[in-house]
N, C-alpha and C positions, 0 to 999 in steps of 0.2 A: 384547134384554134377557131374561137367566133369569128363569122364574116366579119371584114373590115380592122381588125385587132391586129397592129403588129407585133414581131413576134416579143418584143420587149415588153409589153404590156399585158401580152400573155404569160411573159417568164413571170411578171409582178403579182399578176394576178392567180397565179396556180403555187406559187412559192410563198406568199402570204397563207393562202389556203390550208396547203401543207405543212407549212411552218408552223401555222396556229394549232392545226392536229397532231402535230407531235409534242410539241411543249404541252397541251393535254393531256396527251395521253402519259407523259412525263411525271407530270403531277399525278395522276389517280393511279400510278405506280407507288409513286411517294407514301401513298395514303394507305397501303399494305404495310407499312412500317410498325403501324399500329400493334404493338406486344399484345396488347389485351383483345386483339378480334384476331390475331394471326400469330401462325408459328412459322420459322422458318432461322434456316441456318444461315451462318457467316458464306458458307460454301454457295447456298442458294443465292444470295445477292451478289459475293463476286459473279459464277455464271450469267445473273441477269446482264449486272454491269459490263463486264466485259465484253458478252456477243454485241450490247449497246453501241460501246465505245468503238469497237470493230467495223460496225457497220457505219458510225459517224465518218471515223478515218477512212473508208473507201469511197464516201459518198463524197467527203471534201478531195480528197485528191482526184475524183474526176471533174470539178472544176480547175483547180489548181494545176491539172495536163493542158487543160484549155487556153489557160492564160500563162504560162508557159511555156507557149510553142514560141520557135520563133527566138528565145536565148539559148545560144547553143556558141559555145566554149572556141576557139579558133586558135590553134595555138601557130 
């Protein structure tokens, strides 16, 4: 965290950052699609997709424990 930054504007500014690096790096994945510069199977691109998708879903649910705390069921 920069002096003087609180931490909200460092969440903004480091999740802007890394957001913009993954949606890049998303795209110049994209760009292996290409048949005629690259081989690759049906199998290869689930593996890709899936470890992907894997790690989205654990990433989102450690915010989603965050904002979560706190409803809890009381019967």
């Amino acid at each position: 965290m920069k002096s003087g930054e609180t931490k909200r504007s460092t969440f903004k500014r480091l999740a802007t950052k890394r957001g913009n690096r993954i949606v890049k790096s998303i795209n110049l994945l994209g760009n292996l699609s290409n048949k005629h510069n690259y081989s690759y199977t049906e199998s290869d691109v689930k593996s890709i997709y899936d470890a992907i998708e894997e790690e989205v879903r654990l990433s989102k649910s450690r915010f989603l424990v965050g904002l979560n705390k706190g409803r809890r069921i009381k019967l």
